[in-house]
N, C-alpha and C positions, 0 to 999 in steps of 0.2 A: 525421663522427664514427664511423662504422661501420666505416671502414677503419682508423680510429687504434684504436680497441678491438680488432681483428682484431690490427693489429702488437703488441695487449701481451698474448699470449693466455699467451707464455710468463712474461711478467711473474706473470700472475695464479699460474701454477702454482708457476715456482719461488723467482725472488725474496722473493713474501710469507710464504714458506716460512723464507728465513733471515733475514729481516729481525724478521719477527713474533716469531718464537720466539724471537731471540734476544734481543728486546728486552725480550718478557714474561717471561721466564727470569730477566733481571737486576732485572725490576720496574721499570724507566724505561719501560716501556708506560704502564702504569695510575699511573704516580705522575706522568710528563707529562699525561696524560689529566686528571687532578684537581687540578693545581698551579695555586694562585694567581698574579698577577700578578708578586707581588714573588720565589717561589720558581723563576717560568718565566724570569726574567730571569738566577737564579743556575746555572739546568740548561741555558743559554744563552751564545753568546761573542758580541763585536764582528764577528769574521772567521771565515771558516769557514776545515775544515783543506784540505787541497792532497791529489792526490794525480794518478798517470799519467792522461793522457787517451789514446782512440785516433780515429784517422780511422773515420767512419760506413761501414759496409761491407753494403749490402744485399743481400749473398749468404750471410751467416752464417742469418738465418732461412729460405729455401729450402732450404740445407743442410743443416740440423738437421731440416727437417721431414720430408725424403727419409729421411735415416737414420732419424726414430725410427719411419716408415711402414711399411722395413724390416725393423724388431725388433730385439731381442736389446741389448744395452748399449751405450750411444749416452755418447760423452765430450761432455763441454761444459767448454771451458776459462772460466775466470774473465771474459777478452776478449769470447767469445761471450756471456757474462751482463751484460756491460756492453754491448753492442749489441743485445740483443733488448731493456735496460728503455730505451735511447735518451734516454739523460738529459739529453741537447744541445736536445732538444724538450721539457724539461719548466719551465716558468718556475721553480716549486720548488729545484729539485733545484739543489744546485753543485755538489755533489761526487757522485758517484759511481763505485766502483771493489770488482772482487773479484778475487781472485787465489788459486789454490791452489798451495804452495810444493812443489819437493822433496821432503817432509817430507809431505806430503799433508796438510796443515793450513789452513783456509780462512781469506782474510786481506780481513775488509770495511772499508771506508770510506764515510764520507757525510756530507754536509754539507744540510742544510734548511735554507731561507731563511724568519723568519717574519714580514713584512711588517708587521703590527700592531704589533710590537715592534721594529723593522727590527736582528734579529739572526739568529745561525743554530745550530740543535741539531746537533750534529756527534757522532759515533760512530765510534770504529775499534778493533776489535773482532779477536780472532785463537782457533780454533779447530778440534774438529771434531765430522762429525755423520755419523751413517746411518740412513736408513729400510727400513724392510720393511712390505710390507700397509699402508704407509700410515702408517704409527706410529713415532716416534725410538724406536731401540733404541739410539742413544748421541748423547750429546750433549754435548759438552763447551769451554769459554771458556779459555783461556791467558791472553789479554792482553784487558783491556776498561776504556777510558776515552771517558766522557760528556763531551761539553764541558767539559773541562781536569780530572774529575773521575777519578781512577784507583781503578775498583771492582774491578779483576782479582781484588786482592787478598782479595775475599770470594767470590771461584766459581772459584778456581786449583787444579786437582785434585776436584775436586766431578764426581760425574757428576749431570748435569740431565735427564736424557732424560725423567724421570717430569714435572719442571714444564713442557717444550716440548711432552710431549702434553696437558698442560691447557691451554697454550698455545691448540696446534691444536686443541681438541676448543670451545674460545671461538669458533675462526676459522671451525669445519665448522659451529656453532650460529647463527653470524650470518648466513654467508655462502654457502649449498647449493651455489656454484659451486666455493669452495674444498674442502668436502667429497667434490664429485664430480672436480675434479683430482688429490686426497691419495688416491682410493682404488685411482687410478689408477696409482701406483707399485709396484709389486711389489717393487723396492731401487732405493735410492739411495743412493752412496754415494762415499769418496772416496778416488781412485784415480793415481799417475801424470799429478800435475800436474794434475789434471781433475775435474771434477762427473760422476760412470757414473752413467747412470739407465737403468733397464729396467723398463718396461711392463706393466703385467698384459696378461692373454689381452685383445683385444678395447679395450684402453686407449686406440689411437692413434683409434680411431671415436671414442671418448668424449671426448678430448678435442676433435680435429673439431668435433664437434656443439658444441661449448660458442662458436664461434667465428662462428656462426650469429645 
């Protein structure tokens, strides 16, 4: 159990980062959260959606951990985000996929299985986003459809960054560890095909420590 908590260290910091925020931004966080039976079957499909898989490659985490040991802005492609949450090991999980385009535009997919109801909560979602100190200073949805549900159309052109840090200030209240990962950013941000995140002074011990 110790070492599978260790492999999702990075999960903890950055995944729940775009997952969370984005979710509670469109408000399909808290309205899954309190949906009745008959309302979770409609926010719900038969099939989940599809999207690229890749070969498990367990040099992408040694990788990434040298560079961000080193400093300074460490790219992490979409690939790499799909190998550090390792979603081949999760019973959950069917889909999982991120990709940042040309365009520098982050492009998520996912698919949840939810056994109780033997159906799946599916999201794909297209955007962009940057932190500093820990805090979205932009944040923004192009395309966003819930299980077969197309909300784009009410956050297209909207800047969010104010709702993804009430997001995150829910995620840093519940959870000290996500707190202590978020303060750890100095930027983040999107770049040339890639997720650039760089460190505060002192950030690569902190995170360390969390892995403990």
């Amino acid at each position: 159990m110790a070492q599978k908590k260790n492999r999702r260290w990075m999960l903890i910091i950055l995944v729940l980062l775009l997952l969370g925020s984005l979710a509670s931004c469109c408000g399909c966080a808290g309205l899954w959260h309190f949906l009745p039976g008959m309302l979770a079957r409609a926010f719900t499909q038969a099939t989940p959606v599809t999207a690229p898989t890749v070969d498990p490659d367990p040099s992408v985490g040694p990788r990434l951990e040298r560079a961000l040991e080193t400093g300074g802005a460490v790219a992490v492609s979409g690939q790499d985000l799909v190998q550090l949450v390792k979603p081949w090991e999760e019973e959950e999980i069917h889909t999982f996929w991120v990709d940042v385009g040309p365009d520098d535009r982050l492009a998520f997919t996912l698919s949840v299985y939810f056994d109780e109801i033997d159906r799946y909560f599916n999201i794909q979602a297209q955007g962009g986003m940057e932190i500093e100190h820990g805090w979205f200073t932009d944040f923004t949805v192009d395309e966003l459809e819930i299980s077969g549900w197309d909300l784009g159309q009410y956050v297209t052109g909207q800047q969010l960054a104010e709702h993804a840090n009430r997001s995150a200030a829910d995620q840093r209240a519940q959870d000290p560890d996500v707190a202590l990962a978020m303060d750890q950013i100095e930027h983040l941000w999107l770049q040339d095909g890639a997720l650039q995140i760089e460190l505060a002074a002192g950030g690569w011990e902190a995170w360390q420590g969390m892995r403990r």
